[in-house]
C-alpha positions in Angstrom: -70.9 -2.2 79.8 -69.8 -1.5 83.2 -67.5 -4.6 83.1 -65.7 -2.7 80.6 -65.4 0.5 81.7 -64.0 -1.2 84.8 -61.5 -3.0 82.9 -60.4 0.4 80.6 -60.3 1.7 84.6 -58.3 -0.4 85.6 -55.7 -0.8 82.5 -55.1 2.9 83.0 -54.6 2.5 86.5 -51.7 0.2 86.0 -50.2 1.8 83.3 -50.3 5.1 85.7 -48.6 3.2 88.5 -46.0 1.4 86.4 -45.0 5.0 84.8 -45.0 6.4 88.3 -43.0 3.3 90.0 -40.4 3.3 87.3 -40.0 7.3 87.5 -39.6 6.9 91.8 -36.8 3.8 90.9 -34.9 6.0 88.8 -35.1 8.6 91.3 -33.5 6.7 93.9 -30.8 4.8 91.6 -27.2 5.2 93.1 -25.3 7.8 91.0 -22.7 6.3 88.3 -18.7 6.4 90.0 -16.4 9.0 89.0 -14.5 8.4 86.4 -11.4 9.2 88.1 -9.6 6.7 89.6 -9.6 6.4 93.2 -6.5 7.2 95.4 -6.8 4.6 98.0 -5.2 1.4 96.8 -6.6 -2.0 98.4 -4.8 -4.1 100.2 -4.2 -7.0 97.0 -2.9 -3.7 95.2 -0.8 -2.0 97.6 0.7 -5.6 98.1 0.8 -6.6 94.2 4.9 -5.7 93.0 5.0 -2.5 90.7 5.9 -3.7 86.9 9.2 -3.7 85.9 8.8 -1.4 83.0 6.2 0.5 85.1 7.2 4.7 84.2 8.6 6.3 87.8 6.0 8.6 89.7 6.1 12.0 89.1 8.7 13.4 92.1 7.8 17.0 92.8 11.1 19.5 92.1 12.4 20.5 95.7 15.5 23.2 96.1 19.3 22.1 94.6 21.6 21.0 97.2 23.7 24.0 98.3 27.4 24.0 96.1 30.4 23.1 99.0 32.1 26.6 99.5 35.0 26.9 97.0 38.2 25.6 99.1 40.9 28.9 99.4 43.5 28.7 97.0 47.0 27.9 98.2 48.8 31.3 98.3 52.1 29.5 99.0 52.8 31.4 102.4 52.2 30.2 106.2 49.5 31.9 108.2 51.4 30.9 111.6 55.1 31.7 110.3 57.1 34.5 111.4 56.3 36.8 108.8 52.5 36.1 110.1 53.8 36.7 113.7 55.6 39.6 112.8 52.5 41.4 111.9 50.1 40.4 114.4 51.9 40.8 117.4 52.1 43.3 119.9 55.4 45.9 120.3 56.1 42.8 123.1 56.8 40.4 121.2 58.1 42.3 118.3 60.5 43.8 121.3 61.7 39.9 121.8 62.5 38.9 118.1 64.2 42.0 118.0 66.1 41.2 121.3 67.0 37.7 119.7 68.2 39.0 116.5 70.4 41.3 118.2 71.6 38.2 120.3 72.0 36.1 117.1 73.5 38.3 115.0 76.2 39.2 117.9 77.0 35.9 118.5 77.9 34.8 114.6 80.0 37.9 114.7 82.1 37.5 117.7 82.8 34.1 117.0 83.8 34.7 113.6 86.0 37.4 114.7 87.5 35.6 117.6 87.8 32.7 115.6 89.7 34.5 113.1 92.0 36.4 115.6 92.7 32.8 117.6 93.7 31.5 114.3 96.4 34.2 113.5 98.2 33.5 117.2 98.5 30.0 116.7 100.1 30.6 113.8 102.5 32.8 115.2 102.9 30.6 117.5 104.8 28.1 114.8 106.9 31.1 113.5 108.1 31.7 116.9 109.3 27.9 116.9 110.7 28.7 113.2 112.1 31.7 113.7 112.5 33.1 117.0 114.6 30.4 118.8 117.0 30.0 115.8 117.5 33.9 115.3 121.2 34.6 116.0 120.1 36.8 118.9 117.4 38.5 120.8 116.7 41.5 118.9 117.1 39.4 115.8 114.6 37.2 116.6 112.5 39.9 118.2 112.3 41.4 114.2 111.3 38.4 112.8 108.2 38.3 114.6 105.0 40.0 113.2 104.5 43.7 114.7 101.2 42.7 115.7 102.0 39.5 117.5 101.4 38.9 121.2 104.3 37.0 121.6 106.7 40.1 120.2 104.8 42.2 123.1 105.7 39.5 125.6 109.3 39.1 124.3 109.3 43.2 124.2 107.9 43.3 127.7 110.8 40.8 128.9 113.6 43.1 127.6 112.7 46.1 128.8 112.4 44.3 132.3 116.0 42.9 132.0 117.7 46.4 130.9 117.1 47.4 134.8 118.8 45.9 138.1 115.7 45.5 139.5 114.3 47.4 142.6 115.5 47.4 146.2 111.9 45.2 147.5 112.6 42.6 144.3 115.9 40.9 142.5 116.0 40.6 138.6 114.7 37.8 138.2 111.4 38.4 139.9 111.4 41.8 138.6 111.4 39.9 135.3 109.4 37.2 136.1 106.5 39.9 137.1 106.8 42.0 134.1 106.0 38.9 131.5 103.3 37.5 134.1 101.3 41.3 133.4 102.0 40.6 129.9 100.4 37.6 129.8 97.7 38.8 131.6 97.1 41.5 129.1 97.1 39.1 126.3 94.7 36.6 128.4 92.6 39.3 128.9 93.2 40.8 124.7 91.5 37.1 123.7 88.8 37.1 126.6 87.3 40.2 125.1 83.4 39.3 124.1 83.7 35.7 125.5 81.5 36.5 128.4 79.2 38.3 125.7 78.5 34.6 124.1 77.8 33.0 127.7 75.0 36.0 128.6 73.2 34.8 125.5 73.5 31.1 126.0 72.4 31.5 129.6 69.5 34.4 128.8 68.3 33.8 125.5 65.7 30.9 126.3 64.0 33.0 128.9 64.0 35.7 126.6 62.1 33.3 123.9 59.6 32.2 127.1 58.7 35.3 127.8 57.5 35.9 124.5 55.6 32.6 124.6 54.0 33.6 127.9 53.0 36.9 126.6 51.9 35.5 123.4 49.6 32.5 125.2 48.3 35.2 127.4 47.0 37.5 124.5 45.5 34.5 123.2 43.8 33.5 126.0 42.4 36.8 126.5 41.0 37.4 123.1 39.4 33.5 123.5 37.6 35.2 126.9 36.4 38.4 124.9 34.8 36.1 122.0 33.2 33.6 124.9 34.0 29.9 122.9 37.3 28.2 122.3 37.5 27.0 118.9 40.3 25.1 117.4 41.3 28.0 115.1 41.6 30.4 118.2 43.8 28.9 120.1 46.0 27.1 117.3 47.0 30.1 115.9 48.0 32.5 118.8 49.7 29.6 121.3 51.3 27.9 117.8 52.8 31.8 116.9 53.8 32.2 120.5 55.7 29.0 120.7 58.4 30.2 117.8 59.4 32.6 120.1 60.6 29.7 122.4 62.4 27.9 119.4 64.1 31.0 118.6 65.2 31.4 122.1 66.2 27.6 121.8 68.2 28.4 118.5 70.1 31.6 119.7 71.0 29.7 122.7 72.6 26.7 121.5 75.3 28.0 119.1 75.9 30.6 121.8 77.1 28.0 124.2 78.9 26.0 121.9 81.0 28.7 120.4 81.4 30.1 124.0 83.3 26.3 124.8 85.1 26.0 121.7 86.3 29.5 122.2 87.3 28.5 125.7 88.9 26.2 125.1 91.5 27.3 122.5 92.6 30.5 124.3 93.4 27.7 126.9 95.6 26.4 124.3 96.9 29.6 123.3 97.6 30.6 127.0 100.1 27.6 127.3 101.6 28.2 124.4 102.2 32.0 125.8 103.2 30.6 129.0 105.7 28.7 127.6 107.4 31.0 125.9 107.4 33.6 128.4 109.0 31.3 130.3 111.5 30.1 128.1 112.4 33.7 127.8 112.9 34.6 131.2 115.3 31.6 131.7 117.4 33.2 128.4 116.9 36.7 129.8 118.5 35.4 133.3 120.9 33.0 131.9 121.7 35.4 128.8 121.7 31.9 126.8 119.6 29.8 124.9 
């Protein structure tokens, strides 16, 4: 009897500690993984090569890429011409271009002019050769030359010195001889008329045009000191505008001295030819022949 009751004891007793041990081992069982996948790759997978057909990650959006500025549209006119230094200069240089106009515009005109009045002699000079000589006398051929002709003044001039006997200091012949020189003086001196005009310019007009550059290049340089930096488009603009004034010095110049030798050198021409004839016609006068 008691063997039996110690056997019921101790059947209960196991099954009691069996129940108890199996609920104390799933107590202290690990908990399952996540079902997430983990983010830390291994080192065989970080190595493995991604498949080609694999789908590209995800790329978070980030901010556009700013649009390039809109380049200005070409408005067909120069920022640094003269229309652009015209209106952003000072009443300096503005006083310069004006001064160079003036210059310009004198010089084109006197030459034309004196080209034009140099012209006429020289062909008066050929009538004279025509018409004068070959006239059956002095007064003949006097009328035969144009009214306006410096070589009907000189001939003029000549006769009125020959009607006298001269003085008591002088004979006729010098008497005569002084009257055509003054003539020919005053003719000399009738062509010479804006001559020098033309040499002023070609001697003054460059320094005129580098004073406008030095004035220019000093504004410049003073607004580079206000803004404190010395950028490209600064100092382009200002010295580049300041520099036309020189090249319009340069082109006022040039034709100025060119027209002033070519000038020169046919009144030279037209001097002999007066010469000449005066010449000729004081040896008539004296001789009263041909």
């Amino acid at each position: 009897m008691i063997s039996k009751k110690l056997a019921l004891a101790a059947a209960l007793f196991f099954l009691s500690g069996a129940s108890i041990g199996q609920a104390v081992a799933q107590s202290n069982a690990p908990a399952p993984a996540a079902a997430t996948p983990s983010t830390t790759a291994t080192p065989d997978q970080s190595a493995a090569p991604a498949p080609a057909n694999a789908a590209p990650a995800a790329v978070a959006p980030s901010d556009p890429p700013p649009a390039p500025a809109a380049s200005p549209a070409p408005t067909g006119k120069n920022p640094y011409g003269l229309g652009a230094l015209w209106g952003n200069s000072d009443f300096v240089i503005k006083g310069v271009l004006v001064i160079l106009g003036v210059m310009s515009i004198g010089t084109w005109y006197l030459f034309i002019t004196k080209f034009w009045a140099q012209s006429v002699v020289l062909s008066q000079s050929r009538i004279v050769d025509r018409r004068f000589w070959s006239s059956a006398n002095l007064n003949e051929g006097i009328d035969k030359l144009p009214k306006n002709s410096l070589f009907r003044s000189t001939a003029e001039g000549g006769v009125r010195a020959s009607s006298g006997q001269g003085t008591g200091l002088v004979n006729l012949n010098d008497w005569i001889g002084m009257s055509l020189n003054r003539q020919l003086e005053e003719a000399n001196a009738q062509m010479q008329t804006g001559i020098a005009f033309l040499a002023s310019v070609g001697s003054t007009a460059p320094f005129v045009g580098l004073f406008g550059t030095v004035w220019g290049i000093l504004n410049a340089l003073t607004a580079i000191g206000l803004a404190g930096q010395a950028s490209i488009d600064k100092v382009a603009g200002p010295v580049g505008e300041a520099l036309i004034t020189t090249a319009l010095g340069l082109l006022v110049a040039v034709p100025a001295v060119l027209c002033y030798n070519y000038l020169v050198r046919r009144n030279k021409v037209i001097n002999e030819k007066l010469r000449s004839f005066a010449s000729d016609l004081q040896t008539y006068l004296i001789t009263n022949k041909k």
